[in-house]
C-alpha positions as CSV (number, residue, x, y, z in Angstrom):
1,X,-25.5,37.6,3.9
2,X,-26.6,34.3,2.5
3,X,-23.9,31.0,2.9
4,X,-22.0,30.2,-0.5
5,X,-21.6,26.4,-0.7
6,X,-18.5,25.2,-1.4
7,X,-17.1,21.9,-3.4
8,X,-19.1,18.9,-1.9
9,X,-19.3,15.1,-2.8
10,X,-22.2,13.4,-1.0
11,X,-23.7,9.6,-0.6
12,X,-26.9,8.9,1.1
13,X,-26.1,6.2,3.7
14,X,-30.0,5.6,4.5
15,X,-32.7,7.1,4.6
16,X,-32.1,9.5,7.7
17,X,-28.3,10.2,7.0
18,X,-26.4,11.7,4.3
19,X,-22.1,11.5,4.1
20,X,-20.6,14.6,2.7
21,X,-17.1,15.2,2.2
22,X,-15.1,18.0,0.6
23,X,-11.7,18.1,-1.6
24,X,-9.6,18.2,1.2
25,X,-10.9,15.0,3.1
26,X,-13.0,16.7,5.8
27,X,-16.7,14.8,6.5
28,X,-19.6,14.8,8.2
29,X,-22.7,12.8,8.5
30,X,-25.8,14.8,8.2
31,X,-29.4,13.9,8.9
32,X,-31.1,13.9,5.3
33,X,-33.6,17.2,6.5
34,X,-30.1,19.3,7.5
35,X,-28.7,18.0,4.2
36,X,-31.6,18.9,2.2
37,X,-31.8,22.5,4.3
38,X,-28.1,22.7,2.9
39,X,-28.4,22.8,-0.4
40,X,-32.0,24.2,0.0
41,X,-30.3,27.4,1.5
42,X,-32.1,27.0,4.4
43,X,-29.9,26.2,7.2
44,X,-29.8,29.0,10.0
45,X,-26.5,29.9,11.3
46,X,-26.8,29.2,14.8
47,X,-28.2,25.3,14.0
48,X,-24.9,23.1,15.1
49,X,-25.0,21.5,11.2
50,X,-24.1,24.6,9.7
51,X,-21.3,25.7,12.5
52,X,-20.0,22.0,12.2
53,X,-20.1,22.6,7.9
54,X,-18.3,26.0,8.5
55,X,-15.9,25.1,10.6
56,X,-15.0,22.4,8.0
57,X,-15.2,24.5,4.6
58,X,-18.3,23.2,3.7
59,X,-19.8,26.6,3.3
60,X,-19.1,30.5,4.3
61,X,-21.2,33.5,5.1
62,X,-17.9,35.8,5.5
63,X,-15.1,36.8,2.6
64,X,-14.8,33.9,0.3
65,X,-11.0,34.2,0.0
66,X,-9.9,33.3,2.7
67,X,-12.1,30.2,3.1
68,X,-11.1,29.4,-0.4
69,X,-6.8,30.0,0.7
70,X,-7.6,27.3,4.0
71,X,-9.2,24.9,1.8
72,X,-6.3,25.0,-0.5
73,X,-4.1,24.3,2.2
74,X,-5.7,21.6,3.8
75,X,-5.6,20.2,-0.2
76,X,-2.0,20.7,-0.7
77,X,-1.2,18.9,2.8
78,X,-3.3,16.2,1.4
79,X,-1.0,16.1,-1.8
80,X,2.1,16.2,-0.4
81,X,3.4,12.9,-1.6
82,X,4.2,14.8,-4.8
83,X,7.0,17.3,-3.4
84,X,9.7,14.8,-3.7
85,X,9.2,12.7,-6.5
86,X,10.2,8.6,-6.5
87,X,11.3,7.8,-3.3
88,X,11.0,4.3,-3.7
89,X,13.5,2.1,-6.1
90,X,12.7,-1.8,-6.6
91,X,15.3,-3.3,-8.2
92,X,15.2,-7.1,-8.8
93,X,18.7,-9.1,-8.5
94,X,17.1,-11.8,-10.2
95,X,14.1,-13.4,-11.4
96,X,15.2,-17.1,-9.7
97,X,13.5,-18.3,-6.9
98,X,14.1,-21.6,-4.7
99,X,10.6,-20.9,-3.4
100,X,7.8,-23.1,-5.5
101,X,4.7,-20.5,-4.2
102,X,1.0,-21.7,-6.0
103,X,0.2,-17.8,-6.5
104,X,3.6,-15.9,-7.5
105,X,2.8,-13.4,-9.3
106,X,6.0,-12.5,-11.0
107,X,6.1,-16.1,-12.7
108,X,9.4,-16.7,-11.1
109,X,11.9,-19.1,-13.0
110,X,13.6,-22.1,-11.0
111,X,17.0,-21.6,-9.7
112,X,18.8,-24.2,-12.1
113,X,17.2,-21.8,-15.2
114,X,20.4,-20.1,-16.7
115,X,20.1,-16.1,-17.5
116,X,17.7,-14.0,-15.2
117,X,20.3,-12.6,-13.2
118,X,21.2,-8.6,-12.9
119,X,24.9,-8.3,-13.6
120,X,27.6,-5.0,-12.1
121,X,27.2,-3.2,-15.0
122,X,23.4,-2.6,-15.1
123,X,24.0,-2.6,-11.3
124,X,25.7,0.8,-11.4
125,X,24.2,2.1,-14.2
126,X,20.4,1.2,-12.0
127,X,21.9,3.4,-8.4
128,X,23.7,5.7,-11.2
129,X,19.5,6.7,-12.3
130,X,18.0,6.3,-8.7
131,X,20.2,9.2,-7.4
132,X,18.7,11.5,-10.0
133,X,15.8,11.6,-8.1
134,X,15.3,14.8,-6.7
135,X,13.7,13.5,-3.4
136,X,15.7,13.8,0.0
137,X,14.8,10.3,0.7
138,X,15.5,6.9,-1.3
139,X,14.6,3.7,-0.5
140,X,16.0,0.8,-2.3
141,X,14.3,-2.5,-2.0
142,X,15.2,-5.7,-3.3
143,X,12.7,-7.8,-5.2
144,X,12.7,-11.4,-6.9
145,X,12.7,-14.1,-7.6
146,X,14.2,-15.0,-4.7
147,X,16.9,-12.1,-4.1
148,X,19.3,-13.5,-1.7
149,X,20.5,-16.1,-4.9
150,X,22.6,-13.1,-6.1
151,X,23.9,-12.0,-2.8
152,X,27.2,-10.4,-4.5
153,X,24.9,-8.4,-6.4
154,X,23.0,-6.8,-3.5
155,X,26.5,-6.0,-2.1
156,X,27.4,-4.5,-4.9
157,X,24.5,-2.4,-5.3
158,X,24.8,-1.2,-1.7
159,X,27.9,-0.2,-1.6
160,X,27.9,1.2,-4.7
161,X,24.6,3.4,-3.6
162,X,26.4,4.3,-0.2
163,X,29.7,5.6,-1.8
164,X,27.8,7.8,-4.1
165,X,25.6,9.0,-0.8
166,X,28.2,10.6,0.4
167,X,28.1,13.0,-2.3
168,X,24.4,13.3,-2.1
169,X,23.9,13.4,1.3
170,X,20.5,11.5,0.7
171,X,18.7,9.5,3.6
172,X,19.3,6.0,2.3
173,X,17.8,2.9,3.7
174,X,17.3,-0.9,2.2
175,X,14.9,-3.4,2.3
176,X,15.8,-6.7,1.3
177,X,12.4,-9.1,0.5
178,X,13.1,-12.3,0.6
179,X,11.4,-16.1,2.0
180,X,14.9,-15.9,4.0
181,X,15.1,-19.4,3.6
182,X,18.8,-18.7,2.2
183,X,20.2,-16.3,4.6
184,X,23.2,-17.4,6.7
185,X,24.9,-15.8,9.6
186,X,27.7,-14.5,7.2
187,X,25.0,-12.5,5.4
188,X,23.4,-11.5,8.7
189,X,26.7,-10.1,9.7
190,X,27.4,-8.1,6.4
191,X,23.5,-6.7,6.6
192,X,24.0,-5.6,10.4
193,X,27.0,-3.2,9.5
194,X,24.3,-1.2,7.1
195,X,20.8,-0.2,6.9
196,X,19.2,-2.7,6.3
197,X,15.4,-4.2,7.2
198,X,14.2,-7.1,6.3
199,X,10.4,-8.0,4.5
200,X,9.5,-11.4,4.5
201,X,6.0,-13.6,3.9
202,X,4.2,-15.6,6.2
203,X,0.8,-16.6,5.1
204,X,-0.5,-18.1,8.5
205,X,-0.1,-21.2,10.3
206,X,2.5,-23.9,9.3
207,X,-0.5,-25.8,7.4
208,X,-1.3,-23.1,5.4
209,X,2.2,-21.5,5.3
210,X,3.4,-24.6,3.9
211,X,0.5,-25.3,1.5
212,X,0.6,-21.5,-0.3
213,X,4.6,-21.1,-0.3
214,X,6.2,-24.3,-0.5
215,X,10.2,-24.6,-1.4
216,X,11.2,-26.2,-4.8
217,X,12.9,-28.9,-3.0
218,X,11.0,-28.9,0.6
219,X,7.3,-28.9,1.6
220,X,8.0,-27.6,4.6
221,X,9.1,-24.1,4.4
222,X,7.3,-22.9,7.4
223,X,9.9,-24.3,10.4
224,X,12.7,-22.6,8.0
225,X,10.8,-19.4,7.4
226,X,10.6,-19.4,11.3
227,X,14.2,-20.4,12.3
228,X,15.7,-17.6,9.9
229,X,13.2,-15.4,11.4
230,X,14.6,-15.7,15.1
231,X,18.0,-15.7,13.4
232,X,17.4,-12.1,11.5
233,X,16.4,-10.6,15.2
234,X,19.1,-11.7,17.1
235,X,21.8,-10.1,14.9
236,X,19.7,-6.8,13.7
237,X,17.0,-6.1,16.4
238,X,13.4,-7.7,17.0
239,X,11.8,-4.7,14.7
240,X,13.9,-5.5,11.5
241,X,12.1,-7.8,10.2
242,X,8.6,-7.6,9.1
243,X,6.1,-9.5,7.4
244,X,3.2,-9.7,4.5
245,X,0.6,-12.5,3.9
246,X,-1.2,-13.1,0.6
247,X,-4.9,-14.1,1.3
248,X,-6.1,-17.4,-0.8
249,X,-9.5,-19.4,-0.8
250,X,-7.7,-21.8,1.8
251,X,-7.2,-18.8,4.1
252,X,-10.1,-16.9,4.0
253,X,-12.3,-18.8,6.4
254,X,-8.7,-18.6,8.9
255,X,-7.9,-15.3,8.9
256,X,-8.3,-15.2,12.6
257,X,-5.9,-18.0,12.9
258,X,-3.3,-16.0,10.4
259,X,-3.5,-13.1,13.2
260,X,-2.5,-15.2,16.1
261,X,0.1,-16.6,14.0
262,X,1.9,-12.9,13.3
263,X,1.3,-12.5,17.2
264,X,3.2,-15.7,18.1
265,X,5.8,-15.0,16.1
266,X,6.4,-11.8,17.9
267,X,5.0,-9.6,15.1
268,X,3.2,-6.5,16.0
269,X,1.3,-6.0,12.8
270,X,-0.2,-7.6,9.4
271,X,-2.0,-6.1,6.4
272,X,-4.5,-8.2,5.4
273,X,-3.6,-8.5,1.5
274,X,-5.9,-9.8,-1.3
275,X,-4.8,-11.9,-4.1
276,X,-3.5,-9.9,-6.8
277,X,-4.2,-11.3,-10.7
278,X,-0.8,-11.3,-11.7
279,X,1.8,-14.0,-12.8
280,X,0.9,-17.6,-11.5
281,X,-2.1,-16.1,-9.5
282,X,-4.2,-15.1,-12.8
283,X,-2.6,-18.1,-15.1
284,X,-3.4,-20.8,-12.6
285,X,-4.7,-20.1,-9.4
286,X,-8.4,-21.4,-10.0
287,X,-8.1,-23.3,-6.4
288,X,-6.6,-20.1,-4.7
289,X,-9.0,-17.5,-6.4
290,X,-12.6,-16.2,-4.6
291,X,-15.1,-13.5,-4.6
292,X,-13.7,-9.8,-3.4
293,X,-17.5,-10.2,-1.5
294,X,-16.1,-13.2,0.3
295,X,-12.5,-11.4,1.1
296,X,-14.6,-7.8,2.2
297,X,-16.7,-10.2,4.8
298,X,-13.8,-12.2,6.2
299,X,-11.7,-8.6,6.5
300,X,-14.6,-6.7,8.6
301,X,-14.8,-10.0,10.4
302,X,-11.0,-10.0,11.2
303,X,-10.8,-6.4,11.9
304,X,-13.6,-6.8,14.6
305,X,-11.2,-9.2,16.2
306,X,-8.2,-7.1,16.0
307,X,-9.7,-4.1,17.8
308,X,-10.7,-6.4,20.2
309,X,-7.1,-7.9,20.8
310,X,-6.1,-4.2,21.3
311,X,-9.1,-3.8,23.5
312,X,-7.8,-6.8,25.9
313,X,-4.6,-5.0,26.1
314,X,-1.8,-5.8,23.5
315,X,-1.0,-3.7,20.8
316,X,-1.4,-4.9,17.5
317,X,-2.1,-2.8,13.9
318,X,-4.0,-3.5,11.0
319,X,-1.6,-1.9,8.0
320,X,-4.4,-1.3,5.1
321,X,-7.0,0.0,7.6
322,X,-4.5,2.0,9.1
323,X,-3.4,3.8,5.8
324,X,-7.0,4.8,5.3
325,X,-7.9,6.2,9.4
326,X,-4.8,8.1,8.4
327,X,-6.6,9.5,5.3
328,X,-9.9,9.4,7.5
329,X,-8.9,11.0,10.2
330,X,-5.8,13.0,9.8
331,X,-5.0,16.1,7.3
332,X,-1.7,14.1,6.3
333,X,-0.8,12.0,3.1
334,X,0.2,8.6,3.2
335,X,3.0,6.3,0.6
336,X,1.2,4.0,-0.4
337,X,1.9,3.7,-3.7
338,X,-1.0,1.9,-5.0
339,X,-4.0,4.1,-3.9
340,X,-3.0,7.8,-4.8
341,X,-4.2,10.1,-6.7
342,X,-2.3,10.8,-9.4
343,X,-1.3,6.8,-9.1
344,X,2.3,6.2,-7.4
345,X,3.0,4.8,-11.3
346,X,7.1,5.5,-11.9
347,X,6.2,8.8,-9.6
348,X,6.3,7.1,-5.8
349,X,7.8,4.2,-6.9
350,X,9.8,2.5,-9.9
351,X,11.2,-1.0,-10.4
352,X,14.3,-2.0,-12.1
353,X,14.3,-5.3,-14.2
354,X,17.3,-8.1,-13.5
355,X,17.9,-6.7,-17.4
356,X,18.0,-3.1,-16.8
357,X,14.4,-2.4,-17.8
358,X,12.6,-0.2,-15.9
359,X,8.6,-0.6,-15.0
360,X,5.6,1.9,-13.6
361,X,5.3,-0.7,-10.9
362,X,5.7,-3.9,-9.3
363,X,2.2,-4.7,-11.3
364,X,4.0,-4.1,-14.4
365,X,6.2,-6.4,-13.9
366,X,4.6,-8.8,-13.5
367,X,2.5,-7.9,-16.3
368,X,5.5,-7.8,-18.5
369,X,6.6,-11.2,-17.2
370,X,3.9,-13.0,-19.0
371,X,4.9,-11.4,-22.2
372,X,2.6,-7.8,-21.6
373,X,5.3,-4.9,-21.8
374,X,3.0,-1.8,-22.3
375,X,4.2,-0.4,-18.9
376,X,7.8,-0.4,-20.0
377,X,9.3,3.1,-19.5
378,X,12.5,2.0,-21.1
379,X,16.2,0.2,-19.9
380,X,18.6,1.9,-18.2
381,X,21.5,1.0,-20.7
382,X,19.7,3.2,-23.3
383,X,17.6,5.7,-22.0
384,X,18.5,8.6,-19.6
385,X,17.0,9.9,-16.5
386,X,14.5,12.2,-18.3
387,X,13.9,10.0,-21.1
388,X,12.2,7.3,-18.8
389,X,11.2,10.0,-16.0
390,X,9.7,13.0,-18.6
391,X,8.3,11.1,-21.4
392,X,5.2,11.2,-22.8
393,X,4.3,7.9,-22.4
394,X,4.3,8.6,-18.6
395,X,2.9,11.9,-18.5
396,X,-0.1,10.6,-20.4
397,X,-0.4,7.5,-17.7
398,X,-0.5,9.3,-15.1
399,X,-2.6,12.6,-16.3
400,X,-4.9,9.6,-16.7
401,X,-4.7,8.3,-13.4
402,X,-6.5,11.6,-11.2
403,X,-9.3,10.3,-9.3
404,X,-10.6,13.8,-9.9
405,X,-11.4,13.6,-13.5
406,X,-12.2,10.0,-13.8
407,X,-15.5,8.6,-14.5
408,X,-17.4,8.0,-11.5
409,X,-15.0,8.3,-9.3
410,X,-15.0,12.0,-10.0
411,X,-18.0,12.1,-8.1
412,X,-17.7,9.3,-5.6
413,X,-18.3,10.6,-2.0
414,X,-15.1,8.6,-1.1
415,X,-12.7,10.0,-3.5
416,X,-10.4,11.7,-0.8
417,X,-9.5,8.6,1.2
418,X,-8.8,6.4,-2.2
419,X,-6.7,5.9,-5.0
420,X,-6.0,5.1,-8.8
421,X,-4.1,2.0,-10.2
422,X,-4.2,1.9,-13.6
423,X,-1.8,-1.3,-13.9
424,X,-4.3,-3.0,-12.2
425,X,-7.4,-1.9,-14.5
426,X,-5.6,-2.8,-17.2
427,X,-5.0,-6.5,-16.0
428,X,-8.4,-6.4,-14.6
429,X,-10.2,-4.7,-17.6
430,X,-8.1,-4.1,-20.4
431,X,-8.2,-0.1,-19.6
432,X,-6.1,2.1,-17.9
433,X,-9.2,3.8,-16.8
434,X,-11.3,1.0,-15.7
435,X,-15.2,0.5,-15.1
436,X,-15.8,1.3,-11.7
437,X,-18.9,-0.7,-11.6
438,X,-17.3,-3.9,-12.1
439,X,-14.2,-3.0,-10.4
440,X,-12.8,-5.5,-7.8
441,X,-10.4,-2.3,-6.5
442,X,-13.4,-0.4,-6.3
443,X,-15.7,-2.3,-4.8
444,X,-13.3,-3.7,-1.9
445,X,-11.6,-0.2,-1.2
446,X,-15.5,1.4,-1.2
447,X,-16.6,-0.8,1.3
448,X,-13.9,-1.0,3.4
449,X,-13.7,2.8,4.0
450,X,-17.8,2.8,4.8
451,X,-16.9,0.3,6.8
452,X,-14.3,2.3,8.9
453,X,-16.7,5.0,8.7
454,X,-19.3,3.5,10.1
455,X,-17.2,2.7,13.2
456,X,-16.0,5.8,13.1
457,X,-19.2,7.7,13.0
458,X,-20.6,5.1,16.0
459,X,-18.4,7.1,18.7
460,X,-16.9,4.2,20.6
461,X,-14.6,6.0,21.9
462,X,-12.5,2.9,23.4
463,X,-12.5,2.3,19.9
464,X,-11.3,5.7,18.7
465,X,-8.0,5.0,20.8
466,X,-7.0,2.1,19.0
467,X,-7.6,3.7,15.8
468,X,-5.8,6.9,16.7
469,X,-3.2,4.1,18.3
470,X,-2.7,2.2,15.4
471,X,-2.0,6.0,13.1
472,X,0.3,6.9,16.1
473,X,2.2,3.6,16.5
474,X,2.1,4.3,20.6
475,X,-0.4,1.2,22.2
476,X,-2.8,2.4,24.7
477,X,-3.3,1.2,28.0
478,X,-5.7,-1.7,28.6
479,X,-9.3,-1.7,29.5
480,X,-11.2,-3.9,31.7
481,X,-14.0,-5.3,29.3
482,X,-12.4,-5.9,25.9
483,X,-15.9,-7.3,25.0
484,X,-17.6,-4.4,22.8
């Protein structure tokens, strides 16, 4: 009988190949005559292109149904990140920080500002509403501002959240994100009795450390940042504390010198982050600000010279490379919240206001911060679980968010391994839905994921390990020759 094709998204890579990939993530690169036998109906079935496009669900020449039931599979293992609902709850303490950073984007008010701060009441009522949540996991992380200034609050809220665990049986954990320029042994004693981990910035090298993220009443944050660092490890373990890095115009030429930072700090991973137009960073961050072009060169650059590092023998991951080889190359979802499909909006993760008002996102947040509150589900003094988790408001936001029915992405090629965020076309665009064309998102994640493709595709198989290393978290064993 003659082949059925089935669902297909395709993008000519040149002239002599052709990427295809289906709905549930499987691809292959095609030379453009097999793709144009393909859809031609003119591929034999003993050519290795159509055995390779069978075995993935490309096409069939046998019962349909069954073919149709794998597929289906393969897509629900891909969706998986919707079985259990909000697993992660931000809440923010308060909106104070002692940290004077040139690109916060939460437009963070100085410590000596009265008001900001979270107080028991909307404390209780905030782990009261997360434990609604029907998933089996919750993760409560704490956000500022500059959290550790309302240190009797986090206590509260943890020991609150673990009395009503025992009734819930729940698996709880807590991160607390802070500069850590506050924390004292007294607090590092109380965090080691619970489970707690620890998220902290360092944006390279003391001179640019210091120049992005200096303190309110210190230049030099970067010895402290480090000091507080060691400190953390020795009372809670080397691996609880970890660290991000916001990329600026200052850093971009320096990435390289940002990596061998993390690894002389004893860090075993980064995720190269772009500047994000929220707060501070889109109000005045002119001098910090750059082409996505410039940040997509200096990344591919700076990957090259990760893999090598794991090539010469130490282990050491990528994060936002490693979240897509784990869309790329594995049938499993990943959490990250802002590239799913529907968006992680309110649904992966929800953030909780110092004044009980509860957001889609970080992003809105911040949005709301400079007076923007159209991602507001509501307060948790007023509204009720299904109020601010079933309303129309966020049904609509994130029926609106499916990469699937969006314009142009509902036909991009690429669609599996990406993501929605409708906060951020809204701050980048004015619309929810955004124009891909002139999408910063778009054009970064798109050529990222050719880019990981295209070493993919090349069949370095030294290569391959580290990937597969990196989506594993278990280091391979070094090579002679890191030199590629």
């Amino acid at each position: 009988m003659p082949y059925r094709l089935l669902p297909l998204r395709f993008d000519r890579i040149n002239v002599h190949e052709v990427f295809v990939c289906n709905e549930a993530g499987e691809f292959l690169v095609l030379h453009a005559n097999d793709f144009s036998m393909l859809v031609n109906q003119q591929l034999t079935s003993k050519s290795s292109s159509f055995l390779d496009l069978k075995a993935k669900q490309f096409l069939t020449d046998t019962e349909l149904e069954p073919v149709i039931e794998m597929l289906a599979t393969k897509y629900r293992t891909k969706k998986s990140f919707l079985d259990n609902f909000t697993a992660l709850h931000m809440v923010v303490p308060t909106l104070k920080c002692n940290s004077n950073c040139k690109y916060c984007q939460v437009s963070r008010k100085d410590v000596t500002t009265k008001g900001f701060t979270m107080n028991k009441t909307t404390a209780r009522r905030i782990v009261d509403l997360i434990f609604k949540s029907p998933s089996p996991c919750i993760k409560i992380e704490f956000q500022g501002g500059e959290p550790l200034l309302e240190f009797r609050i986090i206590k509260y809220i943890i020991e609150y959240a673990e009395w009503v665990n025992l009734f819930k049986k729940k698996d709880l954990e807590f991160v607390i994100c802070t500069n850590l320029t506050l924390m004292t042994d007294k607090m590092l004693r109380y965090l080691k009795g619970h489970r707690i981990y620890i998220s902290t910035s360092l944006d390279g090298p003391k001179d640019l450390h210091n120049m992005n993220r200096p303190l309110q009443n210190d230049s030099d944050s970067y010895n402290l940042l480090i000091d507080r660092i060691k400190l953390c490890r020795n009372y809670l373990g080397n691996d609880s504390v970890s660290a991000l890095m916001t990329t600026t115009r200052h850093s971009l030429s320096r990435l390289n010198d940002v990596v061998d930072e993390y690894l002389s700090q004893g860090f075993n991973s980064i995720f190269i982050r772009s500047l994000n137009p929220y707060g501070f960073a889109k109000k005045d961050g002119e001098s910090f600000t750059y082409k996505i072009e410039d940040f997509i060169n200096a990344y591919k650059k700076t990957l090259n010279y990760i893999i090598d590092i794991n090539l010469r023998g130490t282990h050491f991951v990528e994060g936002f490379a490693t979240l897509l080889l784990t869309r790329i190359l594995t049938p499993f979802s990943t959490g990250f919240v802002d590239m799913q499909s529907p968006a992680g909006v309110a649904i992966s993760g929800v953030i909780y206001n110092y004044d009980g008002n509860v957001y889609v996102s970080d992003e809105a947040r911040m949005l709301a911060s400079t007076g923007d509150k159209n991602f507001l589900m509501g307060n948790v003094n007023n509204k009720t679980y299904p109020e601010l988790f079933n309303s129309e408001f966020l049904c609509s936001l994130i029926s609106k968010s499916c990469l699937e029915c969006l314009p142009e992405c509902s036909w991009c090629a690429y669609q599996s391994f990406c993501g929605a965020d409708p906060v951020r076309n809204y701050s980048e665009q004015g619309d929810i839905i955004g124009n891909r064309a002139t999408s910063e998102v778009c054009k970064k994640n798109k050529e990222i994921i050719k880019f990981l493709l295209d070493l993919v595709k090349n069949g370095d198989q030294r290569v391959q390990k580290v990937f597969w290393s990196w989506i594993t978290r278990h280091p391979i064993s070094p090579e002679k020759g890191g030199d590629r």
